[in-house]
VEXDO-619429 format. One record per atom (N, C-alpha, C, O, CB): y, x, z. Coordinates in steps of 0.1 Angstrom, whole numbers, plus 5000, padded with zeros to 4 digits. Atoms other than C-alpha are relative to their C-alpha. Last residue first. Glycine has a CB too. Layout:
YXZ...
//
This chain:
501249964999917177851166499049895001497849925002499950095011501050034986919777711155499050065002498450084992499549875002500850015008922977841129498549985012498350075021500250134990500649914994926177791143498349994993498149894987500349985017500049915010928377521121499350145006499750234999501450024995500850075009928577311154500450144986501250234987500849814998499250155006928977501182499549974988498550024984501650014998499149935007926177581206501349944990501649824989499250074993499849914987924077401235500850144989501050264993498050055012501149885004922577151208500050185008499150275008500450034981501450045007924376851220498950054996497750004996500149964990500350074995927276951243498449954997497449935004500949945000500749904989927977241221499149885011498049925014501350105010501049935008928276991188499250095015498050095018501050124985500850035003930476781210498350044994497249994996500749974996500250014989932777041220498549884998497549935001501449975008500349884991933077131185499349995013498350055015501250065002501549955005933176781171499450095002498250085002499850024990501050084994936276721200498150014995497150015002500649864997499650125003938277021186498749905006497649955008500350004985500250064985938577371205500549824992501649764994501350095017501850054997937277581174500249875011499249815015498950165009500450055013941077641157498649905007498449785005499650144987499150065016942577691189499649924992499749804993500450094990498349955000940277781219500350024986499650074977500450165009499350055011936377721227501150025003501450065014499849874997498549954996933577891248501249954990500950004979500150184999498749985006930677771247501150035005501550035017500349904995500350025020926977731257501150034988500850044976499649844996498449965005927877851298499349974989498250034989501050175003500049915004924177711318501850004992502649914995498750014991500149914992923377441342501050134994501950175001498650035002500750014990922077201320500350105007499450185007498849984999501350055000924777231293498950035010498850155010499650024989501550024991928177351301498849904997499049785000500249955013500550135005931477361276498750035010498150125003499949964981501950004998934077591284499049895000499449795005499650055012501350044995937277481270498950075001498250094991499649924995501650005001940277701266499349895002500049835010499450085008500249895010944177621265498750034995498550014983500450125004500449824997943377291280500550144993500250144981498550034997499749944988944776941279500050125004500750185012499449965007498349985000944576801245500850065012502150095012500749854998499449905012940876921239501949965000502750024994499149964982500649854996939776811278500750034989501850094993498350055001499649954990941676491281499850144995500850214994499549965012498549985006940676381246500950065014501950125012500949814994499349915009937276461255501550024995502150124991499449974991499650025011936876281288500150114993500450224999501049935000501250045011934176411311500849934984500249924973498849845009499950145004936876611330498349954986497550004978502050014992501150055003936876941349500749855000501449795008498850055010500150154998940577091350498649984988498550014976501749904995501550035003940177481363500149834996499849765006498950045016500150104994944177581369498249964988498149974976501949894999501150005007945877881370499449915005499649895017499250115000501150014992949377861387498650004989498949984977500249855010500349895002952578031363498250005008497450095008501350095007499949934990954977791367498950105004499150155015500349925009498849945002954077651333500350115012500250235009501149884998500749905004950377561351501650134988501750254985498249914990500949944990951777331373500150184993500650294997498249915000498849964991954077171349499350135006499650245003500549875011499549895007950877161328501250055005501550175001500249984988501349934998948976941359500750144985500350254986498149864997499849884984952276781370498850144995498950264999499149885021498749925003952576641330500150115011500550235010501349905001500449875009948376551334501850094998501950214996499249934980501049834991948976371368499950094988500150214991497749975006498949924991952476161349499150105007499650215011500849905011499049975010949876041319501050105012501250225010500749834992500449935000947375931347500650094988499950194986499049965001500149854988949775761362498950124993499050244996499149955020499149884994950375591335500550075006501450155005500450005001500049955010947175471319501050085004500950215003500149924989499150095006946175341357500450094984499950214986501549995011499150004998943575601378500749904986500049914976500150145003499750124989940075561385501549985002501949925011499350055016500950085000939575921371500449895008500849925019498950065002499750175000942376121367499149904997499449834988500849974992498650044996941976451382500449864996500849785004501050084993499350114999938476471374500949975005500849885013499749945003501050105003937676771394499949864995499749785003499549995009499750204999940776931396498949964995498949954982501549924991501250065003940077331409500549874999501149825008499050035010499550094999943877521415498749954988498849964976501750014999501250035010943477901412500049875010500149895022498350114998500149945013946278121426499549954994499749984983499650094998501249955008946877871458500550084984501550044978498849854996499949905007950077851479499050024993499050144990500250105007500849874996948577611507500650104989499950204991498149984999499249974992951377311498499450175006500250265010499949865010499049895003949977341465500850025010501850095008500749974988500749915000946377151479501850174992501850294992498349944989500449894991948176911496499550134995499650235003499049955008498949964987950376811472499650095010500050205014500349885008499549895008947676791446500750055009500450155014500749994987500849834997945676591473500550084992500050194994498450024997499949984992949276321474498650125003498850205012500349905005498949954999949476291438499850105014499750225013501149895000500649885007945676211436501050105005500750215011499949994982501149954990946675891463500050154992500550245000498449915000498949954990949875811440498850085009498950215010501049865010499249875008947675791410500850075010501150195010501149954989501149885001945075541430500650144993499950244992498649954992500449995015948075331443498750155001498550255009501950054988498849995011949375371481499149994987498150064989501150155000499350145006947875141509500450074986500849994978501649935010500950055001945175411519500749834992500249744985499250015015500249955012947275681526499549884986499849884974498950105003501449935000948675511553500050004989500649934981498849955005501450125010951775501553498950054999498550164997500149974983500949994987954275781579498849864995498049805003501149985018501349904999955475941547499149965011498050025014500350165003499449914983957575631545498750114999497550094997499949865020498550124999957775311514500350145012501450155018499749775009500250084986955675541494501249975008502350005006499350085010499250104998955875691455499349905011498549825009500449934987501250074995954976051448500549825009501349825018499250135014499850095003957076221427499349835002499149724996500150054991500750085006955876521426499949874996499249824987499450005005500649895008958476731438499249924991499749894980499050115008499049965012960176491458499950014990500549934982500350094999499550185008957276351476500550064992499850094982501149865007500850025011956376761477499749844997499049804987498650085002499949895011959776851497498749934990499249884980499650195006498850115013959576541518500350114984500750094972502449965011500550145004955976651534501249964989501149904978499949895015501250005013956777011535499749914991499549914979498850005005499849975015959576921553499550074988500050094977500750045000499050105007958576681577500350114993499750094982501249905009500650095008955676941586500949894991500749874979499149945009500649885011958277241595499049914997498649954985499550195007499249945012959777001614499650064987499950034975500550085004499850155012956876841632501250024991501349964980500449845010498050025003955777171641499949934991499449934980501250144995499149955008952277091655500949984998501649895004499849994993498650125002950977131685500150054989500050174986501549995010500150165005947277271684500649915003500249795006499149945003501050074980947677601708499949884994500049795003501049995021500249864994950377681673499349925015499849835022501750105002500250014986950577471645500050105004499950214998499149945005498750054995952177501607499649895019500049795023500749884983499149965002949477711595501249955004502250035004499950024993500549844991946177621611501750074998502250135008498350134989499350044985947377261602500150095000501350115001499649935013499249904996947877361562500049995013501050045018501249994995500649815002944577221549501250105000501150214994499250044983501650004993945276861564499850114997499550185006498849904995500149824995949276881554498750035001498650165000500750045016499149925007949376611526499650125008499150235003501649965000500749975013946976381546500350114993499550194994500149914991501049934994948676361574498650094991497850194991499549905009499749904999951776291556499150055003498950164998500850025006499449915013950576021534500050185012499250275010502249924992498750045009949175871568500450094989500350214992501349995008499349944996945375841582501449974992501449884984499550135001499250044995943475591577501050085005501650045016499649935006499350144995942275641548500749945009501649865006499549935001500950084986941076011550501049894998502249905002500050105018498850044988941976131514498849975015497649975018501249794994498249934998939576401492500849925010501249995019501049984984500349864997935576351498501750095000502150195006498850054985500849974994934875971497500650175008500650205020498749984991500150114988937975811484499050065008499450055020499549864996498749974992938676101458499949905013500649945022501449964990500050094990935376181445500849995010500750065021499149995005500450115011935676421418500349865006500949775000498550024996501550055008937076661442500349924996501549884996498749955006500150134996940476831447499049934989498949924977501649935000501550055010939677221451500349805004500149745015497650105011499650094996942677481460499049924992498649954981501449994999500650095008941577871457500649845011500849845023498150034998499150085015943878121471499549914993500249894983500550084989499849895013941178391489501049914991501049924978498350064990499649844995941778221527500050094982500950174979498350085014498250014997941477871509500350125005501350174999500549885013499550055014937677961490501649995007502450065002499149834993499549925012936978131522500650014990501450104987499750034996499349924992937077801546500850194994501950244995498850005011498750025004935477651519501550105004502450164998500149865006499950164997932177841530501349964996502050064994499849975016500950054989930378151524500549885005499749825013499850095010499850124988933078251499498549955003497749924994501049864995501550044999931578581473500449935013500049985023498750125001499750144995935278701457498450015003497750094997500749874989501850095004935179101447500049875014500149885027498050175004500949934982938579211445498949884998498749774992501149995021500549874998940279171409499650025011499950145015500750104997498949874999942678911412499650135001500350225005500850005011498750025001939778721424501150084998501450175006500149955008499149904995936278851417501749874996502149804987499750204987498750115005933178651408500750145009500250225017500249785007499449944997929278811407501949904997502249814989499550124993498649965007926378611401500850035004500749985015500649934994500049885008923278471421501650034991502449944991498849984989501249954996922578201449500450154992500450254999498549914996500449965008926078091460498850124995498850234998500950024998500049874996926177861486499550094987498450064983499150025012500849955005928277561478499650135003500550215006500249994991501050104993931277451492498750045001498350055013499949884993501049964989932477811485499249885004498149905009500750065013499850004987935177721460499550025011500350005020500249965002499349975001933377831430501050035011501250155015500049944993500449884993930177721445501050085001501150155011498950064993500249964986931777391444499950085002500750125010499349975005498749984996933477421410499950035016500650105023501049864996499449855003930177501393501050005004501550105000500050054988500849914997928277171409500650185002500550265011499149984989499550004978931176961401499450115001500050214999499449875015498450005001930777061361500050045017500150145024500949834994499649914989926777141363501250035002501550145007499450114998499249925003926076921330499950195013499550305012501649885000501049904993923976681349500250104995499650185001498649994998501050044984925976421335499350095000498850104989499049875003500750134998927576571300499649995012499450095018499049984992501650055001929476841297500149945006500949925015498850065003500250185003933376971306498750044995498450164994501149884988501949994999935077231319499449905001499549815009499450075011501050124997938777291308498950005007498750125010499549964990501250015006940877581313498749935005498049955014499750104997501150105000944377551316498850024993498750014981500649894994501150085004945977901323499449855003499049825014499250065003499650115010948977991337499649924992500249824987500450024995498550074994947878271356500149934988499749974977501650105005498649904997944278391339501049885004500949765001500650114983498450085001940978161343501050115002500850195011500449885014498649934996937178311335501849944996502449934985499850144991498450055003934278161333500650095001500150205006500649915008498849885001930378251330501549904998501749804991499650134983498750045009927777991343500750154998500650255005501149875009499649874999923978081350501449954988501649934976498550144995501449955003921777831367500850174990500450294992498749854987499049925008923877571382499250114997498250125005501350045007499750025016921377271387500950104999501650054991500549864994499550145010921577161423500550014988501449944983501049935005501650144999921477471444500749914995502049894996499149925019499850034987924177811430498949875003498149854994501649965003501550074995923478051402500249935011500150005021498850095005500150094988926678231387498949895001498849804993501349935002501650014993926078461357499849915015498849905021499450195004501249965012929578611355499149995009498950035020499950154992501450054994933078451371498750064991498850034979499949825001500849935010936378621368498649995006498050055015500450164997501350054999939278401379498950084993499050084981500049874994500150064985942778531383498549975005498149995016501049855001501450074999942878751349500449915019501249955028498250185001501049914997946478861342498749885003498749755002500550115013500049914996949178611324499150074999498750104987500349995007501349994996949378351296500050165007500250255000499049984986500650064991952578271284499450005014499849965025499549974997498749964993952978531262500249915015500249965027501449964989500149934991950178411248500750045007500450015018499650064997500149825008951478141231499350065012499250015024501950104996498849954993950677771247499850144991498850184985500050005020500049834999947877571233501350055003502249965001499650074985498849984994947077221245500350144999500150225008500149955015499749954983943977171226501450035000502050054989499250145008498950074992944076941194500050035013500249955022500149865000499749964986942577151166500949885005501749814998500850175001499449944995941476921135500350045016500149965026500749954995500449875002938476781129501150084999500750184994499350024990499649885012939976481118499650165002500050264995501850004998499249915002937876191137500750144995499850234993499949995006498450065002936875911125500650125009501850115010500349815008499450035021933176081116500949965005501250085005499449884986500149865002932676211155500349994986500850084979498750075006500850005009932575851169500450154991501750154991500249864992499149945012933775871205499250074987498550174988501050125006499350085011931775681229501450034994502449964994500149875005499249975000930475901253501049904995502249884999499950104996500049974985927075821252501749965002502049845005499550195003500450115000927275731210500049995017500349875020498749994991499050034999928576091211500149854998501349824995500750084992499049984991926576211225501149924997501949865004500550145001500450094988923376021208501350085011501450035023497950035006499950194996924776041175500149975014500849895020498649894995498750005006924776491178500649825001501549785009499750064983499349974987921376441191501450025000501949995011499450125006499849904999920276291162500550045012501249965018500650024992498449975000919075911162500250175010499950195022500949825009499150005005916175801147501050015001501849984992500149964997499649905007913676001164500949954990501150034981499050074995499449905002914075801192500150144990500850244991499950025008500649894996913475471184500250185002500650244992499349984994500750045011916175221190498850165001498850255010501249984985501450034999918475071214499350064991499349984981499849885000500849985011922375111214498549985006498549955018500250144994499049935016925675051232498850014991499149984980500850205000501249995009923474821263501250034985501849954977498849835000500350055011926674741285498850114993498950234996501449984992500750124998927674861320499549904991499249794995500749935007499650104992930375061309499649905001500149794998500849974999498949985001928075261286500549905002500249814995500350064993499050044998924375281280501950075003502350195002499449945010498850014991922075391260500949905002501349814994500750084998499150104999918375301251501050055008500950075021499449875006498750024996916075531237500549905008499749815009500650004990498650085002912775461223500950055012500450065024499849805000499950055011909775691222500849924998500849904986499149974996499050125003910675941247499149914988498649984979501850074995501550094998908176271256500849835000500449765009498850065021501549955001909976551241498849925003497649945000499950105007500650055016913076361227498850115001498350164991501150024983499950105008914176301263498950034989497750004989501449984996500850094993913176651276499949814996498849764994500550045015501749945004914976851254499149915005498449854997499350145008500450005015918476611259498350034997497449964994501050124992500849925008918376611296499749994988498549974986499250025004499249935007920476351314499750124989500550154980500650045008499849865000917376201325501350004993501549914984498750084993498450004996916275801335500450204998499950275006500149925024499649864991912775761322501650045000502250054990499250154992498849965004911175421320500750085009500950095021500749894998499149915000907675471317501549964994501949974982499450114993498449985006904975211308500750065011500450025022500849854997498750034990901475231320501350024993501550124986500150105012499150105002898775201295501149955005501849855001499549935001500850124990896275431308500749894996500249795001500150015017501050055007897675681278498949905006497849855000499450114995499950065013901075621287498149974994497649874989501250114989500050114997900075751325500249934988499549834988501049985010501650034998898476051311500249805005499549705002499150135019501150025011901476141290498549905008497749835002499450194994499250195008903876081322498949994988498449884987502250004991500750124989901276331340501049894992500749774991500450025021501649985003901476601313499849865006498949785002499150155007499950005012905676591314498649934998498649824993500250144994499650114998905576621350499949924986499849804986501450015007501150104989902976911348500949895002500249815008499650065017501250035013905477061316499149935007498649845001499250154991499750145008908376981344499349984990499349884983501349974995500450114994906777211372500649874991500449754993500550005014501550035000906277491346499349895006498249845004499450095005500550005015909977481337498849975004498649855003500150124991500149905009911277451375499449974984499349854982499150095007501349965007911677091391500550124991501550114984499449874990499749864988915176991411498250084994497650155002500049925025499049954995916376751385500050125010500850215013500649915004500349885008912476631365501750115011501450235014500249954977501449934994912376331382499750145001498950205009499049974993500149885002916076181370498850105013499150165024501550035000498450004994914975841383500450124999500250185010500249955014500049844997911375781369501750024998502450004988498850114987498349965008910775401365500350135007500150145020501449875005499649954985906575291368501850114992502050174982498150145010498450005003906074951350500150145006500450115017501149875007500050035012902274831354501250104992501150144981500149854999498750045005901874971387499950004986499550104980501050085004500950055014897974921399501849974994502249854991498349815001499850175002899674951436499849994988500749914985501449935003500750064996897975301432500249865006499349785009499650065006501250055006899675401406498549935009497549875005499550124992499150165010902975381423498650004993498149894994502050034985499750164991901575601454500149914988499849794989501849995011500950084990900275841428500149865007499649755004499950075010500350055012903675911412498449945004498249825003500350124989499250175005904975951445499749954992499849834993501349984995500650074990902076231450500949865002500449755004499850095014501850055001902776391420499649925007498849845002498950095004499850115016906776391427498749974995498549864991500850094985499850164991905476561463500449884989500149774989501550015014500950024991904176851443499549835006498649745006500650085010500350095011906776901423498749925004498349824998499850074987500050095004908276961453499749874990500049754989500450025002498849915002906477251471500549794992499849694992499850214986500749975017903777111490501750014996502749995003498749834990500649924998904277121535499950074985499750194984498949965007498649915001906576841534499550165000500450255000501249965016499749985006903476621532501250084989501550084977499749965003499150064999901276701558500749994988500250074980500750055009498849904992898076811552501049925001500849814997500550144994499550014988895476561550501250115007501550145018498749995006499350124998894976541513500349965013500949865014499449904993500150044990894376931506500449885000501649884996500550075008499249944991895376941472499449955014499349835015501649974998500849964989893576931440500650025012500950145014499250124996499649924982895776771417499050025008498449925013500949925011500649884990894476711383500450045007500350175007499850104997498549895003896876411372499350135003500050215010501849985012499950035018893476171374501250094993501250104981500549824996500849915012892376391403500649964985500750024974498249955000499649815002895276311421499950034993500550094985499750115005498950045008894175891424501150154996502250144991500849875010500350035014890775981435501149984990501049984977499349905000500949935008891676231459500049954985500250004974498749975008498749935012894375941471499650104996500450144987501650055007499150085010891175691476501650134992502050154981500749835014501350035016888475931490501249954993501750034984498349854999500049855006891376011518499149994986499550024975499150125013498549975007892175641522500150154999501150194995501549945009499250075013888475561523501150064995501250124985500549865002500849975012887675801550499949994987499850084979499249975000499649845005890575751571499350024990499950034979499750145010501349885008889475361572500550124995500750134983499249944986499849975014892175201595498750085000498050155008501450094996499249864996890775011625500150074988499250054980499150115012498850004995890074621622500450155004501350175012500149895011499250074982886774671620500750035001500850145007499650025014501750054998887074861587499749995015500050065025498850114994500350014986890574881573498349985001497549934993500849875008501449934997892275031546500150005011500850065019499750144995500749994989895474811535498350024993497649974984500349875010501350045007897774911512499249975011499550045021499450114992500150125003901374991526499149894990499449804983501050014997498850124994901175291530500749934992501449964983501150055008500950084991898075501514500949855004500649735002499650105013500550075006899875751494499649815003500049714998499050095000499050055007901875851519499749944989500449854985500950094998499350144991899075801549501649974986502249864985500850085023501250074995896576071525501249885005501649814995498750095013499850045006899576331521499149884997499649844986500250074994501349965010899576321554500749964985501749884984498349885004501250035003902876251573499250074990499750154982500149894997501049984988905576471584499049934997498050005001500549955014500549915003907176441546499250085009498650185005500850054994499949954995907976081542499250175005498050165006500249915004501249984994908275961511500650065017501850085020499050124988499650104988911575851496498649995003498149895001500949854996501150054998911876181468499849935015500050005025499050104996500049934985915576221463498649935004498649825009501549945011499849855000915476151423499850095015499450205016501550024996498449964996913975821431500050174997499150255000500649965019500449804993909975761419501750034994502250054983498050154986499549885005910175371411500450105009500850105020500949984993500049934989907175081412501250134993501150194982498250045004499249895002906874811394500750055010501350005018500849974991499849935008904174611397500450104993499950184986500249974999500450075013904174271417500050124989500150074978501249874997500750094998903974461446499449934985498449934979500849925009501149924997906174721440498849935003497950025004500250085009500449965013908774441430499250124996499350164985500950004994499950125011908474291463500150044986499349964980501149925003501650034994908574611484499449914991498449954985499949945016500449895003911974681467498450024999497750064990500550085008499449884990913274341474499050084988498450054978499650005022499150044989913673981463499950115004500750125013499849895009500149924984912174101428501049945011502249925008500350174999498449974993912973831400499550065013499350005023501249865003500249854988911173801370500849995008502049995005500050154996499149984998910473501341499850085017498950065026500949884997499550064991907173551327501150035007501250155010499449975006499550125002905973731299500249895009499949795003499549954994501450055003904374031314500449874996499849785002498949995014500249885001908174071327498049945001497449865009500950125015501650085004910973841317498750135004498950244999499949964978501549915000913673951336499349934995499049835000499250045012501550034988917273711335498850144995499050214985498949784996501250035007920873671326498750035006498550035019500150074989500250065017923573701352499050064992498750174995501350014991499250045003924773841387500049924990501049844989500550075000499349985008921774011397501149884994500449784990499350044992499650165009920974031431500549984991501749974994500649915004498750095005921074411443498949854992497949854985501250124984498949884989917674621461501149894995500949795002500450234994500050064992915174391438501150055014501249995024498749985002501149934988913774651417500249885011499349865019500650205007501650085007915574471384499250095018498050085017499150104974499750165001918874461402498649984997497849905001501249934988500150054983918274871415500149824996499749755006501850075013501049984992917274971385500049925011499249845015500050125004501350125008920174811366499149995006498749885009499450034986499850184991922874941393499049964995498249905002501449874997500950004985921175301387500149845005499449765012500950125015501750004995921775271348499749985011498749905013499250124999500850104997925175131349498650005000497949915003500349934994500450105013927275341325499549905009499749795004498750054988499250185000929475431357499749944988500349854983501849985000499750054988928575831350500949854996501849824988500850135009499049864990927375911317499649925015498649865019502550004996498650044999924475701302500350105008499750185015500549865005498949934996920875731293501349965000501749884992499950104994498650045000917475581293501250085007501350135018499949875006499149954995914475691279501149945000501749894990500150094996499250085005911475451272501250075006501550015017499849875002499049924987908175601278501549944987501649934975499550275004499149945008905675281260501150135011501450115023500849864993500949875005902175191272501150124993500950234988498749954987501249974992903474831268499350164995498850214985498949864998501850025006906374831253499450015011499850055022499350124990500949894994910174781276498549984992497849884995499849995019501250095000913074561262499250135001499650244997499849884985500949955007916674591258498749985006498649885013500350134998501350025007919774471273499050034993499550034982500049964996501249915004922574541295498849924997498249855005499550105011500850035011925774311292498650104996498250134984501049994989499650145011928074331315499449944993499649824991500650004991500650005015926974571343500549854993500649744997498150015000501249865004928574761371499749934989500249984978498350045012501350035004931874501369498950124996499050204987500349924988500549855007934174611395498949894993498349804999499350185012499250005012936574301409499050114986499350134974501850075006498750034996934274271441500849954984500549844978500750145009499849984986930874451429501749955005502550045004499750185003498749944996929674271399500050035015499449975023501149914997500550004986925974261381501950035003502550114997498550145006499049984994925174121346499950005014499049945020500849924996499650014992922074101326501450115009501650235009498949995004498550014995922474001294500350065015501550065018500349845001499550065005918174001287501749975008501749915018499149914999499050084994915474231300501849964993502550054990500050095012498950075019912274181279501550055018501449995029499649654989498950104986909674341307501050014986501150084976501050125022501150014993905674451286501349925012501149835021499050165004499249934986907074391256499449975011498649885012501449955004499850084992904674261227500750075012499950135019498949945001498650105005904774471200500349935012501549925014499849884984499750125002902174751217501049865000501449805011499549995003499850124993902475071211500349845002501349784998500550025003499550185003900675281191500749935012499949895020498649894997501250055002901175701201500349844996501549794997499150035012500150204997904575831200498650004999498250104992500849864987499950095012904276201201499749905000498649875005499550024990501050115000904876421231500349914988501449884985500049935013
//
């Protein structure tokens, strides 16, 4: 899509604003400014602060500092409803309709159609007709709404917001569960809304799509406004690594992965081809041998977690073949992934790896009970020395294995799911962000355990968004773009401009483009 005029005058200025949770600052300093009639992509990793922003300017969070100007006047939604009202209206990645009603009542709600005091069906069917047609939807408007596939129902959100006469409407990765033909019709309908005058701000990880229907940019990064400007002035190459924030001229283009001799480097453990699983994985290839560190990294929406889940079975795997140790792997639930030797400590260590109130120890053993009980007593022996064996080992620092998890440091916490997961014996040893949220020095002592590890002979998958982690950490990197495998890197090739370059254009750099 090609800029058309837009007009100088902003249609929402927003200015410093700041938002904190406790000690966490989500935003510091985000700023930039919305045209009238203008689509206005905005991007950041994870913890730039796009969703907090939404949500402060929507009225969901109270913002903390500076202010909204919007139609030139100062702005401040008290709620969600409240800045749908006045305007602005936004279509969530998890579409917040309901999907037993009409498409007719989802449209419709919270408008009033009455005649003698009894709703007017008639109207509010004429009315979301009329508001379809302008996106050419022809669809039954009294069927239900869980009934239309989903791009479907992203039409009919996009509706709702035009029919509170939304000035502003904010598109929250829209496009994430949409096929190709359903994102050239999402594509078509943001064009139609620019050319009514509506402004578009579009939240995507998606390079193509950005600089296909974008006319200004704006990233973030730790809750700060890094840049602003139009988008064909800055390369896709700038805009990662302006994301990311590592400048790709200061550094020497020299190898700096963690290379080990071959010798080293055992038999195959991991042999993944073409893997397809729900939520964006679409067709990865890997492969880990004993002793192996190999990276996996891309950008947000990448398909990192995604491809570790299916990996380990969380996930149900739609297509592709995998083999452990040579026998044909295909887990149906975690429960497999630990029966075939896989060990998986998520991204999300508070939510998805410790249980808080439980104690170091309980924690540590959680995916060995089956093995060190019997009729569901456990041997408290044969647990106390699991438990003091991998303090030891690791170096995990508590006043008593019997602490809750929940008092010890965020390095010590990681310590304690590595623990658990090498207490199970695994061949293949998944770290989803291993050190994320973690101190300079612990996360310095998780990467020594994590080649220690892999010295002793374990194969080990470490997904990270940092670069200097990934090229000083890995023997290999694989590099993922929307779903898909784009690289493969090791020695000479596995330098941050490399990984960069794949990240950006879905090959490496010095490759010739289609």
């Amino acid at each position: 899509m090609q800029p058309t005029s837009i007009s100088t005058e902003p249609l929402l200025d927003i200015r410093h604003i700041a938002k904190r949770f406790g000690k966490t600052h989500a935003l510091v300093d985000a700023t930039f400014s919305i045209g009238r009639g203008e689509v206005h992509a905005l991007i950041g990793q994870n913890g730039a602060g796009k969703s907090t922003l939404i949500k402060v300017l929507t009225g969901y969070f109270r913002k903390g500092g500076g202010e909204f100007t919007f139609e030139g006047k100062p702005f401040q939604a008290s709620s969600p409803n409240d800045a749908q009202h006045l305007g602005i209206s936004t279509i969530y990645q998890e579409i917040n309709l309901i999907p037993l009603r009409s498409v007719t009542e989802n449209i419709c709600l919270g408008r009033n159609f009455r005649r003698f005091g009894l709703l007017d069906w008639a109207a509010m069917q004429e009315d979301a007709r009329r508001l379809l047609a302008r996106f050419d939807i022809d669809i039954d408007v009294r069927r239900p709404l869980g009934e239309f596939n989903t791009a479907t129902q992203q039409m009919v959100a996009i509706a709702r917001a035009t029919g509170f006469s939304a000035r502003l409407v904010i598109m929250d990765e829209p496009s994430s569960s949409l096929d190709e033909r359903e994102v050239e019709m999402l594509h078509k309908v943001i064009g139609q809304l620019k050319a009514d005058g509506i402004s578009v701000i579009y939240v995507s990880h998606k390079l193509d799509e950005l600089y296909a229907i974008g006319d200004r940019i704006t990233v973030m990064r730790d809750g700060r406004t890094v840049r602003t400007c139009p988008i064909g002035e800055i390369s896709r190459m700038e805009l990662v690594s302006t994301m990311i924030g590592r400048d790709v001229s200061k550094t020497d283009g020299h190898a700096t992965a963690f290379s080990r001799s071959d010798s080293c480097i055992g038999d195959r453990v991991l042999e993944a081809r073409g893997l397809a699983a729900p939520r964006g994985v679409r067709d990865v290839d890997i492969e880990v041998r004993k002793g192996e560190i190999v990276g996996l990294t891309g950008l947000l929406g990448s398909g990192r977690t995604e491809t570790a889940r299916a990996i380990f079975g969380v996930d149900r795997l739609e297509a592709g073949q995998m083999q452990i140790n040579g026998r044909r792997y295909r887990p149906g639930s975690a429960a497999d992934g630990i029966a075939a030797g896989l060990g998986f400590c998520s991204e999300d260590r508070k939510t998805e790896g410790i249980v808080p109130e439980m104690s170091v120890a309980e924690n540590l053993t959680l995916a060995l009970l089956p093995r060190i009980s019997r009729r569901g007593v456990i041997d408290e022996k044969r647990e106390r020395e699991i438990v003091n064996r991998y303090i030891d080992a690791l170096k995990i620092k508590c006043s008593d294995p019997k602490q809750r998890i929940s008092e010890l440091s965020g390095g010590n916490q990681q310590k304690v799911l590595l623990a658990r997961w090498l207490a199970t014996g695994p061949v293949l040893l998944i770290l989803d962000e291993p050190t994320r949220g973690i101190d300079v020095g612990a996360k310095a002592e998780i990467q020594r355990v994590i080649r220690s590890l892999a010295a002793d002979g374990l194969a080990v998958i470490m997904i990270s968004s940092e670069l200097e982690e990934v090229t000083e950490g890995a023997d290999r990197i694989v590099v993922l773009r929307d779903g898909r495998t784009v690289a493969e890197l090791a020695g000479a090739c596995a330098t941050e401009e490399q990984v960069m370059a794949a990240m950006a254009h879905g090959h490496e750099a010095g490759e010739a483009r289609a």
